[in-house]
N, C-alpha and C positions, 0 to 999 in steps of 0.2 A: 560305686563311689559313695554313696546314702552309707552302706556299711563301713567304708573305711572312716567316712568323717564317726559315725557312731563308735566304731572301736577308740579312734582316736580321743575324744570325748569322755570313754569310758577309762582309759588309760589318765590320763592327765586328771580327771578327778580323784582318781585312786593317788597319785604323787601327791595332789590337793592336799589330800587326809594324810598321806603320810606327813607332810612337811609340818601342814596344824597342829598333827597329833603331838609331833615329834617338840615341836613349841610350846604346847600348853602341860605334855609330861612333864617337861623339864622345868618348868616353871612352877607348876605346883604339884607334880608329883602323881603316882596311882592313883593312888585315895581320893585325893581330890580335885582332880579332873574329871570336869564334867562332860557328857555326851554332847550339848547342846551346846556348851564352850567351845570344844574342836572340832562339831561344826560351824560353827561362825568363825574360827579363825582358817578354818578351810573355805571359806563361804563356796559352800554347800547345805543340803535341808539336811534334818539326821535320819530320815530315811533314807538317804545315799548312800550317811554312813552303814546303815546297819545290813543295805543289801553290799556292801561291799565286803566287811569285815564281821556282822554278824551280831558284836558287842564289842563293849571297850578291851576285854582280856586280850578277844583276839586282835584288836587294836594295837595294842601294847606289846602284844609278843612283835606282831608285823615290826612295828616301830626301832622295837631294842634288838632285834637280830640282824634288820636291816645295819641300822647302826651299826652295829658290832663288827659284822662282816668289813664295811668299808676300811672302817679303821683298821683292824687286822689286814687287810689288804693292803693297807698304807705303809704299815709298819713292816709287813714282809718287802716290798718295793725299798724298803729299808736297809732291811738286811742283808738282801742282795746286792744293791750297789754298794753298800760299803764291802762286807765280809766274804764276798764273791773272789775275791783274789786279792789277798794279805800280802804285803811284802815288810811291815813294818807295823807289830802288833798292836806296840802302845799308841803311835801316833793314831792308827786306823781306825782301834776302838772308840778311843775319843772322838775324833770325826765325828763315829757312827753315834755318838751316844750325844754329843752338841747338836747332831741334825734334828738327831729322834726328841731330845728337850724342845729346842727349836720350833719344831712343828706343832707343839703342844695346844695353840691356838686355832691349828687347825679341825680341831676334834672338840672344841668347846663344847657344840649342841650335845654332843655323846656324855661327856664328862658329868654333865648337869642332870642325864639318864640314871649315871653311877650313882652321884649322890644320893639318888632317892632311892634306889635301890639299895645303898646301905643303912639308911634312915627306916626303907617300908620293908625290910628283905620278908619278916613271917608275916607281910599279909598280901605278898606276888606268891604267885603260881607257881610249886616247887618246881615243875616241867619248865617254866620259861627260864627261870632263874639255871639250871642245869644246862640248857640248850646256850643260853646265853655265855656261860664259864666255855661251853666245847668252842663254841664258832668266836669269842672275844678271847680273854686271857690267856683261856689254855692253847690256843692254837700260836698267838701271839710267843706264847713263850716258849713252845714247842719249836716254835722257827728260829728261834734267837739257837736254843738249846744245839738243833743241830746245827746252825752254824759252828758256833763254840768246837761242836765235836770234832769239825769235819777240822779245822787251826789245829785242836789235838791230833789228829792225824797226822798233820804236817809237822808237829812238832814244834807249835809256836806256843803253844798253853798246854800246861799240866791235865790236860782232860781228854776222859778217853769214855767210852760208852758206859764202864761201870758208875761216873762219878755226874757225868753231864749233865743229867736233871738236875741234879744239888747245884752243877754252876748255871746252870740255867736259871734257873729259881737265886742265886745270888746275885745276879747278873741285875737282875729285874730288881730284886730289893736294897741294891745297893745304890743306882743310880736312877730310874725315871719311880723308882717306890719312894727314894728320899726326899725327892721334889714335892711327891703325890700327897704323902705323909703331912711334909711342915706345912703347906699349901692348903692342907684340911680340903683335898682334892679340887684345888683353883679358888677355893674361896678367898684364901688370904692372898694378897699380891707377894710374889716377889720377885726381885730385879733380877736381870740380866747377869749381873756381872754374881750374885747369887746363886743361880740356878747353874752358872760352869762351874763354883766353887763347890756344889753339892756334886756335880761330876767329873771333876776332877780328882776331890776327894777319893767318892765311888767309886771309880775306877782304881786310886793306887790300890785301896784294899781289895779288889778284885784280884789284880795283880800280883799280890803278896799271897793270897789263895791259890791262884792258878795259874802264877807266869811262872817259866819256865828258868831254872838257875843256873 
């Protein structure tokens, strides 16, 4: 019993550090997040942290892959219920691509990660940065990709395996990149009825790319 409460203890201080860490990165960034910051906002000592994670590097990779993962998790949960079974291209993509907008708030703590990562990229750890694209973007867009493919198959989009990365990658920059882009990624607000007309937009030119005539 002694040991499960100590496992338990030791579990839950680690989530501790994640959650602080994941708050005071995103707030002020690699560079200057301090050790003794993320512990106080874990309230935890920093010897906790550092039998836990070692240092802040390995802090930060934990932090932004943890991230990453979720959300790409999220976003394939995504692409499944929408693009799992098409029967009606253009309506479904839209769906897929109003929910995927939609949910944008739900990934706020992540987004505020990206930012600083595009502000600090050459002074993170080329490994984290790298690990981060496999298990966030690239995997995210991989999923989109093959769904695309799998519609090509059916004969509902102009895309077949030779082309499908290219629609993949426009897929992404046509609609949740357009948002991401004018947004200067969430900093600047914009409305609702904004954010469908970027995906709507995105989408017809998607369509005039790879729907099918």
């Amino acid at each position: 019993m002694v040991q499960q409460r100590e496992r338990k203890g030791t579990v839950e201080k680690r989530q501790a550090l994640l959650r602080g860490a994941r708050t005071v990165f995103g707030r002020e960034g690699y560079a200057r997040a301090g050790i003794d910051e993320i512990a106080a906002e874990a309230g935890v000592s920093t010897r906790t942290l550092y039998n836990h994670f070692g240092g802040k590097e390995n802090l930060f990779r934990e932090v932004l892959l943890d991230s990453a993962a979720n959300v790409t998790a999220a976003h394939v949960t995504l692409v499944e219920r929408h693009l799992a079974k098409v029967t009606d291209v253009e309506r479904d993509l839209l769906a897929f691509a109003r929910e995927w907008m939609g949910r944008r708030g739900d990934h706020e703590p992540h987004m505020l990660l990206v930012r600083h990562i595009i502000t600090e990229g050459s002074h993170l750890p080329a490994d984290v940065i790298e690990e981060w694209q496999r298990i966030g973007p690239r995997a995210t867009q991989g999923a989109v990709r093959a769904a695309l493919q799998r519609l090509g198959e059916e004969g509902l989009l102009a895309i077949d395996e030779a082309n499908s990365v290219e629609a993949g990658r426009h897929f992404m920059l046509l609609i949740p990149g357009a948002v991401t882009v004018d947004t200067f990624f969430g900093v600047v607000p914009m409305s609702a009825d904004e954010v469908d007309a970027r995906v709507r937009s995105g989408l017809a030119v998607f369509l005039k790319l790879y729907g099918v005539r």
